[in-house]
C-alpha positions in Angstrom: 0.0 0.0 0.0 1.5 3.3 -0.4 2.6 5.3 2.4 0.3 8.3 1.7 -2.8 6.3 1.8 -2.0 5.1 5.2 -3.8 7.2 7.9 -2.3 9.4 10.8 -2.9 8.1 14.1 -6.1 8.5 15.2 -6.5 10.7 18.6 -7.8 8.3 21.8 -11.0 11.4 22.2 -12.0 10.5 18.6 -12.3 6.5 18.7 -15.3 7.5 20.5 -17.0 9.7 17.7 -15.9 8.1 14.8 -17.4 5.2 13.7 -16.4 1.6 14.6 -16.3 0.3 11.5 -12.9 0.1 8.9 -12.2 2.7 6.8 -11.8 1.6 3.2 -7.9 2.3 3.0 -6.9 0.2 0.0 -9.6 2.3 -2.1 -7.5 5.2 -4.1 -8.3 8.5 -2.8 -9.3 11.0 -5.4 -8.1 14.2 -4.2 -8.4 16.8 -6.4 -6.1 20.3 -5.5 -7.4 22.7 -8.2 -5.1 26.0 -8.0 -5.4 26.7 -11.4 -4.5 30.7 -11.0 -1.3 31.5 -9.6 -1.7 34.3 -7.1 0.9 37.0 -5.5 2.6 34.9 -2.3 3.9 36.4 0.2 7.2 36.9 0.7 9.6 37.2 3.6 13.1 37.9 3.3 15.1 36.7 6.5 18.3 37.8 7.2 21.8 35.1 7.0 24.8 35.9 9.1 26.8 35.1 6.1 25.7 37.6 2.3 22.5 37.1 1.1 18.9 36.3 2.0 17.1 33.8 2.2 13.1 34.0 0.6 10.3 32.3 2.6 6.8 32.0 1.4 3.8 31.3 3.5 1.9 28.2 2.4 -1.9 29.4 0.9 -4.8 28.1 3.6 -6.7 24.5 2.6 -10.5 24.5 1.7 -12.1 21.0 1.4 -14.8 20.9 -0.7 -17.6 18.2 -0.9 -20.0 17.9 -4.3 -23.7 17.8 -3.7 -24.0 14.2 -4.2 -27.1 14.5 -5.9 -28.4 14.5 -9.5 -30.8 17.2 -9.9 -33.3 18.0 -13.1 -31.2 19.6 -16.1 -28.0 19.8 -14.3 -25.1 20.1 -16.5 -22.0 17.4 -15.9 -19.7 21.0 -14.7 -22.6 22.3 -13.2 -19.4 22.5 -10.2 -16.4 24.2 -12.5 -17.9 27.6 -12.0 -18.5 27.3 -8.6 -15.0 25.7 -7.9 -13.5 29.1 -9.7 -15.3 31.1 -7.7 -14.5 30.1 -4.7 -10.6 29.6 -5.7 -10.6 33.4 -6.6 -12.0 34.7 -3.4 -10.8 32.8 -1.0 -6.9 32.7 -2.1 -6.6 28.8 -0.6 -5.5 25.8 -1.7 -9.4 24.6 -3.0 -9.6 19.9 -2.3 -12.1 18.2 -4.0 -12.5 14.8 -2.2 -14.7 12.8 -4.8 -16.6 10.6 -1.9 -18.6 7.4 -3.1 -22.1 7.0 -3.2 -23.9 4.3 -4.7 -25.8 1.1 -4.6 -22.7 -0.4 -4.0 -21.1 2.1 -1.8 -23.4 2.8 0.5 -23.5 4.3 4.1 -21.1 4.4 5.7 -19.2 4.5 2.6 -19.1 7.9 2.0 -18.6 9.5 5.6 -15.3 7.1 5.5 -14.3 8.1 2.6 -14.2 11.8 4.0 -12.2 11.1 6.9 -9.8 9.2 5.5 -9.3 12.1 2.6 -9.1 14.4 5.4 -6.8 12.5 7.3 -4.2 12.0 4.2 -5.0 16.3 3.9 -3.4 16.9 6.9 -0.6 14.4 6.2 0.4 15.8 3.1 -1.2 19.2 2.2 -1.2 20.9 5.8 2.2 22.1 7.2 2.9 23.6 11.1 4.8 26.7 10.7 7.1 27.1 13.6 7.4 30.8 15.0 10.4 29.9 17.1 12.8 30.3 18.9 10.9 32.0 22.4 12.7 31.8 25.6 14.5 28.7 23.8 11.8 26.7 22.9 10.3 26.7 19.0 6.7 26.7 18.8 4.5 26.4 16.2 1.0 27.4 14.3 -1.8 25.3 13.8 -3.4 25.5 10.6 -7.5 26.2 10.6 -9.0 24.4 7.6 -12.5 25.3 5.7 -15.0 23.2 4.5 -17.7 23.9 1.7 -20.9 21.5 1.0 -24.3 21.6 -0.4 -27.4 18.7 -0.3 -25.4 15.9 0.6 -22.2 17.4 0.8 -23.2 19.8 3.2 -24.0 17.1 5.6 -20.5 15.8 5.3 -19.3 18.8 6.0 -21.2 19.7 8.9 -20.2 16.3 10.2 -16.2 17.1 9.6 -17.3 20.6 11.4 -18.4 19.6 14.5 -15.7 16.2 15.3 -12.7 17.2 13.7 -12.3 20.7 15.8 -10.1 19.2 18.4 -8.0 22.2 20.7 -4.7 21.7 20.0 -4.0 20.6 16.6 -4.6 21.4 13.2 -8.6 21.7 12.9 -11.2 22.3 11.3 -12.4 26.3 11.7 -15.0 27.6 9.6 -18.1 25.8 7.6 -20.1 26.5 5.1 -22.8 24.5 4.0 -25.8 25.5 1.4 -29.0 23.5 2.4 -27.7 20.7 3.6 -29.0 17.2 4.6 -28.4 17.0 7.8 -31.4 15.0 8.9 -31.9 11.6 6.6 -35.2 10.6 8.8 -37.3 13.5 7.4 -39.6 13.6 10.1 -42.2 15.6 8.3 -43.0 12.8 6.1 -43.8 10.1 8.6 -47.1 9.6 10.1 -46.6 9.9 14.1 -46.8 7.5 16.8 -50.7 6.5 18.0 -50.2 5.6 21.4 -52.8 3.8 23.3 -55.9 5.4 25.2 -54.5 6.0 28.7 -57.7 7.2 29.8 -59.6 4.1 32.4 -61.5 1.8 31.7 -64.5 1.8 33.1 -66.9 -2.1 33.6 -70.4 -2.4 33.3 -72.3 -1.9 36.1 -75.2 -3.9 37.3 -78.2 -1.3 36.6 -80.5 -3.4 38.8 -80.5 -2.1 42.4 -82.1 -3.1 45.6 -83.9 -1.6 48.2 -80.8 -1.0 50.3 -79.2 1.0 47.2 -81.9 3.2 46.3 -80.4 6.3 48.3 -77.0 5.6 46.4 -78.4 5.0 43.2 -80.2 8.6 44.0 -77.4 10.2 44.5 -75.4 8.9 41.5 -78.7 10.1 39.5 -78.0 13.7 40.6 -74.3 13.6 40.7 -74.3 12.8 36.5 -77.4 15.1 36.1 -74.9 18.3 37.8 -71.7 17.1 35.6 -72.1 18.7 31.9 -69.5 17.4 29.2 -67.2 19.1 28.4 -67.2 20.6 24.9 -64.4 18.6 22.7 -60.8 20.5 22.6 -60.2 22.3 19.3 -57.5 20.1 17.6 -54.0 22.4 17.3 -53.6 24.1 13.7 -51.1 22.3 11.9 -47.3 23.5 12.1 -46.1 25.1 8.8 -43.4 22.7 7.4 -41.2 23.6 4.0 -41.1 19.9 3.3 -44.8 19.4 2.9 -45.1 23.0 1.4 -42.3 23.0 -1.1 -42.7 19.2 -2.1 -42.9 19.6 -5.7 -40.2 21.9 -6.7 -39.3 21.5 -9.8 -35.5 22.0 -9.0 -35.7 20.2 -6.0 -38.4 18.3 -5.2 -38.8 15.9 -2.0 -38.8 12.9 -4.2 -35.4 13.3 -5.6 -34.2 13.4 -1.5 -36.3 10.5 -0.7 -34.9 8.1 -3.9 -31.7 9.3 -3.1 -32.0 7.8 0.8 -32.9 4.7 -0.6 -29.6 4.6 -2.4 -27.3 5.9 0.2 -28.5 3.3 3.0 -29.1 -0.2 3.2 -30.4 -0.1 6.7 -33.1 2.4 8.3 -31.6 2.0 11.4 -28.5 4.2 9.5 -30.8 7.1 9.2 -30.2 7.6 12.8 -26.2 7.8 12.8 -24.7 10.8 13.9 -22.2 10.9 11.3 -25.0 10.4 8.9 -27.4 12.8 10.4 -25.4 15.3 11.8 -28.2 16.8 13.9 -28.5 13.8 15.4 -25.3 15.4 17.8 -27.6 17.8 19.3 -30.5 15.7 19.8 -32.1 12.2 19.5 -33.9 11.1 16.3 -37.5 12.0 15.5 -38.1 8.6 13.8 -38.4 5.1 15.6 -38.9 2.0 14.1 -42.0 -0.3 15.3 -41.8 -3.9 14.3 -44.6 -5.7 13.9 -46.2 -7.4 17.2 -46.1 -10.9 15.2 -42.5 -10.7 14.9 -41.6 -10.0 18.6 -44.1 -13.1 19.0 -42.0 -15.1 16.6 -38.6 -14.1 18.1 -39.5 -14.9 21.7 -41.0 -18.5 20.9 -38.6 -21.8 21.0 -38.1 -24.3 18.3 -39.4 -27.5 18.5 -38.2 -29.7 20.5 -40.5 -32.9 20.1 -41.3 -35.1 17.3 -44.8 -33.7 17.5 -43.6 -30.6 17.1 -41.8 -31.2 14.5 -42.6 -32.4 11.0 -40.9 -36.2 9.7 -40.8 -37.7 6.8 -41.8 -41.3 6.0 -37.9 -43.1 5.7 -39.5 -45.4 2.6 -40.3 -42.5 0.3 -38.4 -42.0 -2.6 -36.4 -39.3 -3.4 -38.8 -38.1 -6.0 -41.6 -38.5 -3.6 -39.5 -36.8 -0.7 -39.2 -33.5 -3.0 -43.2 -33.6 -4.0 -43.8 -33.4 -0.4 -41.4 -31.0 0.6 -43.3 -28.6 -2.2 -46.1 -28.9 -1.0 -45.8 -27.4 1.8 -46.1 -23.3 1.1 -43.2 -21.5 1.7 -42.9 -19.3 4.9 -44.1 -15.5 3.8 -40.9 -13.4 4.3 -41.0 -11.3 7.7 -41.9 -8.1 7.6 -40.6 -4.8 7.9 -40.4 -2.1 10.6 -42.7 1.1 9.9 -40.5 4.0 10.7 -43.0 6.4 12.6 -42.8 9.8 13.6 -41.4 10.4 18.2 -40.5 13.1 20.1 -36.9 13.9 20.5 -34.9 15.0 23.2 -31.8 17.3 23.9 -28.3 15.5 23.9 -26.0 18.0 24.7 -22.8 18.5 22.6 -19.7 18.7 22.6 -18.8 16.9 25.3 -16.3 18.6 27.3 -13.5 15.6 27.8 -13.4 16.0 24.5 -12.0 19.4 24.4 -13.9 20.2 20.9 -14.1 23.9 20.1 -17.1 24.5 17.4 -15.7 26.1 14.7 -17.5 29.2 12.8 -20.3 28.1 10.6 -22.2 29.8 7.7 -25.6 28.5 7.1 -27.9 29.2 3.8 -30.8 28.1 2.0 -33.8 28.8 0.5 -36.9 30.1 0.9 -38.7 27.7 -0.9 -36.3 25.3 -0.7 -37.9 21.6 1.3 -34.9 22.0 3.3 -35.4 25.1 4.8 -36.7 23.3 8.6 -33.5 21.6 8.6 -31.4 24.6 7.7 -33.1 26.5 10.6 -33.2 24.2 13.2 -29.4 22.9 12.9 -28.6 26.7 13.3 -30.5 26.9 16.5 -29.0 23.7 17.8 -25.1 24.9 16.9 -26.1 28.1 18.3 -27.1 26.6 21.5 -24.2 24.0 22.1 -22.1 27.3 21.5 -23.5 29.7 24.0 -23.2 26.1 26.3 -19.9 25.6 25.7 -19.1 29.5 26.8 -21.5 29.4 30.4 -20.2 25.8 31.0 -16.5 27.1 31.3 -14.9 25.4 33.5 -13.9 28.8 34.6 -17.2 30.0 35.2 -18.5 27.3 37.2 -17.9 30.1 40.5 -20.9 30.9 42.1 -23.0 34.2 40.7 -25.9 36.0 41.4 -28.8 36.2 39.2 -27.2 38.8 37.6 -23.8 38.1 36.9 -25.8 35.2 35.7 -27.7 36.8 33.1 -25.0 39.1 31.7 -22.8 35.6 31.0 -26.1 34.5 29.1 -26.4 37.2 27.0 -22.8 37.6 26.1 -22.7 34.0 25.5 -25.8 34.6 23.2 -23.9 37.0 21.7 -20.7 35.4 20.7 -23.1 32.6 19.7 -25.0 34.5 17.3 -22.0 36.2 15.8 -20.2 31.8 15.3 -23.0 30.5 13.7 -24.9 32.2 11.1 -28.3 32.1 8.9 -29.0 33.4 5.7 -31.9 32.4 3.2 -32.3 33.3 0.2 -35.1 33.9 -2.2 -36.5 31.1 -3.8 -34.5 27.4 -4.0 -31.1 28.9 -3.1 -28.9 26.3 -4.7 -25.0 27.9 -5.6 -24.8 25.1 -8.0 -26.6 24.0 -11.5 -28.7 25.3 -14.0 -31.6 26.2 -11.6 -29.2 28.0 -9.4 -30.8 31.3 -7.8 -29.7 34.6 -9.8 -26.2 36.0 -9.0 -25.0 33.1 -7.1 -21.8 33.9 -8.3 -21.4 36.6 -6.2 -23.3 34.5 -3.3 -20.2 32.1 -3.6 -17.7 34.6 -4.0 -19.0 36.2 -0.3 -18.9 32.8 0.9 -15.1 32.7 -0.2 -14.1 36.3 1.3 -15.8 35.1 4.3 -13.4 31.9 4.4 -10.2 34.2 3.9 -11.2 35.8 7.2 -11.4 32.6 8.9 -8.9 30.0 7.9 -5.1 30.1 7.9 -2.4 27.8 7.3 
């Protein structure tokens, strides 16, 4: 195997966020650098004790970028190449392409591995620590701060290398972008929810014929229900708005293409619920479960036979012939059937943990307006926004006692510094940066989201 494909060694804090199965190593990695322009690099000019100079020049920042991953109507094949440019020019990095798999035959978790191990060989190969040394006798050094750009599928790989490969003290992760991205495969908004059973008693018949030593009781249950009025029936809630329902049929993007293109990226629906699948899965639990059918838990928890009465036999004198009649006769056993994924409540899992020592990096949210995943979009903004204003009041430094005041002040500067790390933009209409139905002057959307990444990573 070559000795670039082979991986770094991987962190203890990270064995327990990345996932347990093997990465694909032997596969080639298709990384992609595409500096096509040469730009003005910087130049230093150090000083020699002997004549002359010596001319050092800073290495240009590294921004990974992930393809959509999805075939949309009337999309060119390099529906990409003017984004890529775009994004070259304005940001003045070092723009990686990691051509992740994703098909029927390279399915989940396929595609997140892929990702890691690219980004793994990045940092090997493509990332160098500057040393600003010597201080007090001791040469230290700079850790370079990496970007990452995604849309549709790709942005939910990138939000995923966002929020676990930020580790304090090395080279990390620092700023995200991601264009609507997928960063919930359940799609709760398209599963009907859970019925759960009448908790309300219930209440037996009761013998209407009465004695004479129950006429006073059976009096007084006569006035008791004449004094109790029903209740007038509660007004069922008005349904929630929801972009998935209401923008189901866009042309450019419609909810089918999203739901085909689940059925290709997983083989189990169990997958849906991965973290490194879902990203927003980090911040809370899933709002899908999977029922099985009651007959199946029946069939699971019964034995085998264990008699000869249990079991069928067959006469030792038939012939063979006559032995394979009678084993087709018997009709074959209907294949089990499959869990209905149904809609739950979720529940806050906070994140990052902190014996991790994970510091969120920025993040730059968009979408659409009429885009089905504008929910999502919104709701992972919230979430990051949160973990980062928890991160900043959970300090271990701030863990003194306050009073309410103090108290609140911490809250709203953490608010503050959490609103200014994690942003939300949408855009009118679809807001897609990429093929022929992208939204008017998204040139110059990408080109903001390029000066923005010049402000935030270095190398």
């Amino acid at each position: 195997m070559p000795s670039h494909l082979l991986p770094r060694r991987p962190q203890l804090a990270f064995d327990q966020l990345r996932p347990r199965l093997p990465r694909p190593l032997a596969t080639r990695l298709r990384c992609s650098p595409l500096s096509t322009r040469q730009f003005s690099p910087e130049h230093v000019v150090v000083p020699c004790r002997s004549n002359g100079a010596v001319t050092l020049r800073s290495p240009a920042p590294v921004l990974i970028y992930l393809p959509a991953g999805l075939s949309l109507p009337g999309q060119p094949d390099d529906y990409e190449d003017q984004s890529l440019s775009a994004l070259l020019a304005s940001s003045s990095s070092t723009v990686v392409r990691i051509n992740y798999r994703r098909s029927e035959r390279h399915q989940f978790p396929t595609p997140v591995h892929d990702v890691l191990t690219a980004y793994d060989w990045i940092l090997q190969n493509l990332v160098r620590s500057s040393t600003t040394g010597p201080t007090n006798g001791r040469t230290t050094s700079k850790l370079a701060r990496l970007g990452v750009y995604g849309e549709l599928v790709g942005g939910g790989l990138a939000a995923m290398l966002a929020l676990t490969e930020c580790k304090l003290g090395s080279s990390r992760i620092g700023a995200a972008a991601v264009n609507n991205p997928v960063v919930d495969w359940v799609f709760p908004d398209e599963l009907a929810a859970i019925i759960k059973p009448d908790s309300s008693p219930v209440y037996e018949a009761q013998d209407e014929s009465y004695g004479s030593d129950s006429l006073m009781d059976w009096w007084a249950q006569q006035e008791a229900e004449e004094v109790a009025t029903p209740k007038p029936p509660k007004r069922a809630p008005k349904a929630a708005k929801s972009s998935w329902k209401d923008y189901a049929h866009n042309a450019a993007l419609p909810t089918s293409a999203l739901l085909e293109s689940r059925e290709v990226f997983f083989k189990k629906q169990e997958d849906y619920f991965d973290r490194f699948a879902s990203p927003i899965c980090f911040f809370r639990s899933p709002k899908g479960e999977l029922v099985y059918p009651e007959h199946e838990d029946i069939l699971a928890s019964s034995s085998p036979p264990t008699s000869e009465v249990d079991s069928p036999t067959l006469d030792p004198d038939l012939s063979f012939q006559e032995i394979l009649s009678e084993v087709e006769s018997h009709e074959p056993r209907p294949p089990p059937a499959l869990p209905t994924l149904l809609r739950c409540r979720a529940y806050y899992r906070p994140y990052p943990p902190s014996h991790l020592d994970l510091d969120l990096p920025f993040m730059r949210i968009t979408t659409g307006s009429e885009s089905p995943l504008l929910d999502q979009a919104s709701e992972f903004s919230g979430m990051t926004k949160r973990a980062v204003a928890r991160q900043i009041t959970s300090n271990r430094h701030t863990r003194d006692s306050r009073d309410s005041q103090e108290g609140d002040q911490l809250k709203a500067k953490a608010q503050e510094i959490a609103d200014r790390k994690v942003s939300l933009s949408v855009q009118a209409g679809l807001g897609l940066w990429t093929g022929v139905n992208s939204i008017e002057g998204w040139k110059n959307s990408v080109e903001e989201v390029g000066s923005w990444m010049k402000t935030r990573i270095k190398a």
